[in-house]
Structures are given as structure tokens and as C-alpha cells.
N, C-alpha and C positions, 0 to 999 in steps of 0.2 A: 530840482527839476527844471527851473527855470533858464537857467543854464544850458542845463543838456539841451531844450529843444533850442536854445539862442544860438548854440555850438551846430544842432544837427541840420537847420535852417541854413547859417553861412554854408555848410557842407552839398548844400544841397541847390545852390545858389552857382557853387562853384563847378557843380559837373550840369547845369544846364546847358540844351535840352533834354538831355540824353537820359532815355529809363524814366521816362516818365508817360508817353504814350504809345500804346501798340495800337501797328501797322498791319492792316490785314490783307495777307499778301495771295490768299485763295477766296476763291468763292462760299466757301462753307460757312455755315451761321453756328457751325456748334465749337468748341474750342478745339483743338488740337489736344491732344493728351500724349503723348509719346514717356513709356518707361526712360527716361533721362535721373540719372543720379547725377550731382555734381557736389565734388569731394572741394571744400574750401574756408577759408577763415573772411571775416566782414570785414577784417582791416585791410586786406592785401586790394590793390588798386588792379592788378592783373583779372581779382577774382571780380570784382566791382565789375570791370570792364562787360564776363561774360552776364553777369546779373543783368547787365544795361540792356544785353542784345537779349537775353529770355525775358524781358521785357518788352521790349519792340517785335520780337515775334511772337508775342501771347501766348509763352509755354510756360505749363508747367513743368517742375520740378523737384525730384527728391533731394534735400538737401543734408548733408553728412558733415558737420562742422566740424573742423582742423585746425582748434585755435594751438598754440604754444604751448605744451606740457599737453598734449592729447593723452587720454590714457586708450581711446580706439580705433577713429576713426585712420589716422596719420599712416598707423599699422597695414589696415588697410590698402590702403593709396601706396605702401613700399611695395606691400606683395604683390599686388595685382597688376603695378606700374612697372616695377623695378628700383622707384627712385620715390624720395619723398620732397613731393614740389607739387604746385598748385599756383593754377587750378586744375583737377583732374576732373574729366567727364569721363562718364560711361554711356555709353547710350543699347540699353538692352535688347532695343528693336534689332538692331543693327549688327548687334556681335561690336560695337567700336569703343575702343578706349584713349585719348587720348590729354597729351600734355601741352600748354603753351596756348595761351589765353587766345592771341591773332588765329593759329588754326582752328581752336575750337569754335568762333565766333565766321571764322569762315564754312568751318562744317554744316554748324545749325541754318547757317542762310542757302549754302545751298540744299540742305537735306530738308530745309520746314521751310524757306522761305523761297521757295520755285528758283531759287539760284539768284534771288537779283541780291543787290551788295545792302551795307549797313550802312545807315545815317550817316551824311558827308561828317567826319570827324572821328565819330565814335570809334575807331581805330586809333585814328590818330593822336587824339587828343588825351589818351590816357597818360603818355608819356608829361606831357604840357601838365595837367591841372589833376590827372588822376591820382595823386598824394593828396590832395587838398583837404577831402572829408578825412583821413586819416591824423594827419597832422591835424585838423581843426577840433578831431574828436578825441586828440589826446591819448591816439590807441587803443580805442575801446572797441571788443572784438576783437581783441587780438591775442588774449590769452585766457587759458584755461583759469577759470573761478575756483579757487584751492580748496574753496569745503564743498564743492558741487559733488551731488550725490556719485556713487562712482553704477550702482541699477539703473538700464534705461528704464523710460516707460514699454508695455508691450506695445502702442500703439505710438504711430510718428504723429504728433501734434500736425495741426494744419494752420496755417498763416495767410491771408489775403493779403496781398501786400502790391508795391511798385518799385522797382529800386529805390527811384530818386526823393521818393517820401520821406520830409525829416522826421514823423512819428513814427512810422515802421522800420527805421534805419534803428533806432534806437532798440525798439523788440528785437531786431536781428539780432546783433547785439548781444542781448541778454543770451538770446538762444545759444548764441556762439560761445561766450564765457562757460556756457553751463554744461556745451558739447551735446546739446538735444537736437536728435534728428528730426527733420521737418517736413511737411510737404508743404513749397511754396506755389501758390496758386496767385500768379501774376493778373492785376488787374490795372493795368494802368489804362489811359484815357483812352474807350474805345473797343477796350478790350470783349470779347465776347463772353469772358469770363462774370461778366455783372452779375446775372442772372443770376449766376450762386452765388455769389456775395447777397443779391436782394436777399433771396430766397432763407440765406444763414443769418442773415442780423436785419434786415428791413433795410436796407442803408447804401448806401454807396459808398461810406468813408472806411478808408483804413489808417491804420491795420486791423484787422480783424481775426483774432485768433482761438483757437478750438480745441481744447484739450479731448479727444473720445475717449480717455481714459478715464476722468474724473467729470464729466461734464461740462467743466467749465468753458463757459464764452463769452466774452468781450471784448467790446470796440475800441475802450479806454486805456491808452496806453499805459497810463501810472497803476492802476489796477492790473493789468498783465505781467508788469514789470514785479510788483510784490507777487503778485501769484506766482510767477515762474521761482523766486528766488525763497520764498518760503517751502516751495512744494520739491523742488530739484536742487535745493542745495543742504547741506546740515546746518547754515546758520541765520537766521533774520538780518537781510540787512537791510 
């Protein structure tokens, strides 16, 4: 474990600032909520990218993990796309589906964020350093967990989370290897979303995760980490 966060740390080091605090771009005190599904795997840098910006614009989102050897979601994102690549968003409000991480991150800023543009880089710099947390983390997130249950849960777990967080990057993570769909409820600095984070764990740290199927909830990463992979996979690891 110690490792991992020393690994998820540098990771997190190298895509500074980006994805770590939301910018609130309306007048509203309550969050944004927008039907937003985003079809992707935690290793892909393109996908990191759009994570960055539903970060900085304080959205949630449903998240549908597509790590390597998918046995669902991948299917998905061919049929409804035409082609199997990510990141794929949906956005249900809207009727829109689209491919190619630059326009999606152009969409959402003009669709949620009154049109103004993303953080001087955060485009640009994926190219430069957005491998970084990937190659740091050794590929994790990047492939389906061979004994992970092949039953969803009926309910999407819920994850408080920020991109740039090396304790939440490693929950994603798991999520991802295990193919569990999510709701991510972006709280980075500032975010309007606190409130329900106070409100679900007393706290402002994350990650913070929420199983509604089984009850389970906590803040503790190493604790999530075993819960997720006892509960969703066929073998202890």
C-alpha cells in the first residue's frame, strides 16, 4: 500500500494543477446535476483529460468503466458509437453522443460552463505530461480483474471523489479493474458539492464511497479497496 499511494502521489504531482479544484462558472449555490454518462478506462490520458474538466466544472457523472477485456460496457460504446474508442460521452439531456476527448471538454464548457474556455493548459498539456500518472501507476486501471464478478450490482455505487486525488485515483482504479459502474460526484476545491459529502460521512476528505446495495460506507481507502475486491470479484486478494 505504500507504494501505491508513493506511486499515486508522483501521479498526481505530474498533472498539477488540473482536476483538482472546481470553478464555478454560474450563480447557483446548488450543484449542477446533468444525466452525463461517460463511457471510459482510468489509464487512458484522453479519458483523465475529460475527468480533469468534470472536475473543474463541478459535474457529476455516471461512469461506465471500459477497461481491456470488458465483458460490457466496450459493447456498449461500439453500438451506440459505431466504433470502440474513448472517451465516449453521452449526455442525455441533450440527445448528444460524442467521441474525442478536445471536443468533449469543449462541449461541456460551453454547455455547463456559459461558454468560457478550460484552464490555460488543460488541453494542452495532456499531450506533454498526461501519460505520466499512467506509466507511474504501472497501468492500473487499465484492465479488466480476471476473477471480477461477471453480475452487476442493481444499484451504481456512488464515489465522492476529485480527479487529481492520489487516494481516489487508486479507488477508481479498483472500480475500473472490477468494471463497476459508478456515480462520480466530483468534489474538488470549492465545489458546491460538499454539502453532500458533509452531510454522507461528516468530512470533507476523500474519497468517499457508498455502496446502496450493501450499505457499505467509507472514507478509508485501504478498507474500500478490500471491500470492493472481496465483494465484486470471485477471489480475495
Amino acid at each position: 500500500m505504500p507504494c501505491q499511494v508513493a506511486t499515486s502521489s508522483l501521479a498526481t504531482l505530474s498533472r498539477f494543477p488540473w482536476g483538482t479544484k472546481s470553478k464555478l462558472y454560474t450563480s447557483l449555490t446548488t450543484p449542477i446535476t446533468p444525466n452525463l454518462h461517460l463511457f471510459e478506462f482510468e489509464a487512458c490520458p484522453f479519458c483523465r483529460r475529460v475527468r480533469e474538466a468534470l472536475t473543474e466544472l463541478d459535474l457529476s457523472v455516471e461512469v461506465y468503466p471500459c477497461p481491456k477485456g470488458s465483458v460490457r460496457h466496450r459493447e456498449v460504446v461500439t453500438r451506440t458509437g459505431g466504433k470502440e474508442q474513448f472517451p465516449f460521452l453521452i449526455d442525455q439531456n441533450c440527445g448528444v453522443s460524442m467521441y474525442e476527448s478536445g471536443d468533449i471538454v469543449k462541449y461541456l464548457f460551453e454547455r455547463y460552463g456559459e461558454g468560457t474556455r478550460p484552464s490555460l493548459g488543460l488541453l494542452e498539456s495532456t499531450i506533454l505530461t498526461g501519460w505520466m500518472p499512467t506509466i507511474l501507476r504501472a497501468g492500473r486501471g487499465m484492465t479488466l480483474w480476471e476473477r471480477s464478478r461477471l453480475d452487476l450490482p442493481p444499484v451504481k455505487l456512488e464515489l465522492f471523489s476529485y480527479e487529481n486525488n492520489p487516494y481516489a485515483r487508486i479507488v477508481r482504479e479498483a472500480l475500473c479493474e472490477l468494471e463497476l459502474p459508478y456515480t462520480l460526484q466530483n468534489v474538488g476545491e470549492g465545489s458546491r458539492r460538499i454539502k453532500l459529502l458533509l452531510d454522507a460521512s461528516g468530512t470533507k476528505e476523500v474519497p468517499y464511497m457508498i455502496d446502496h446495495n450493501t450499505g457499505f460506507q467509507s472514507g478509508d481507502y485501504k478498507m474500500i479497496l478490500s471491500y470492493l475486491f472481496e465483494t465484486y470479484s470471485t477471489a480475495i486478494v
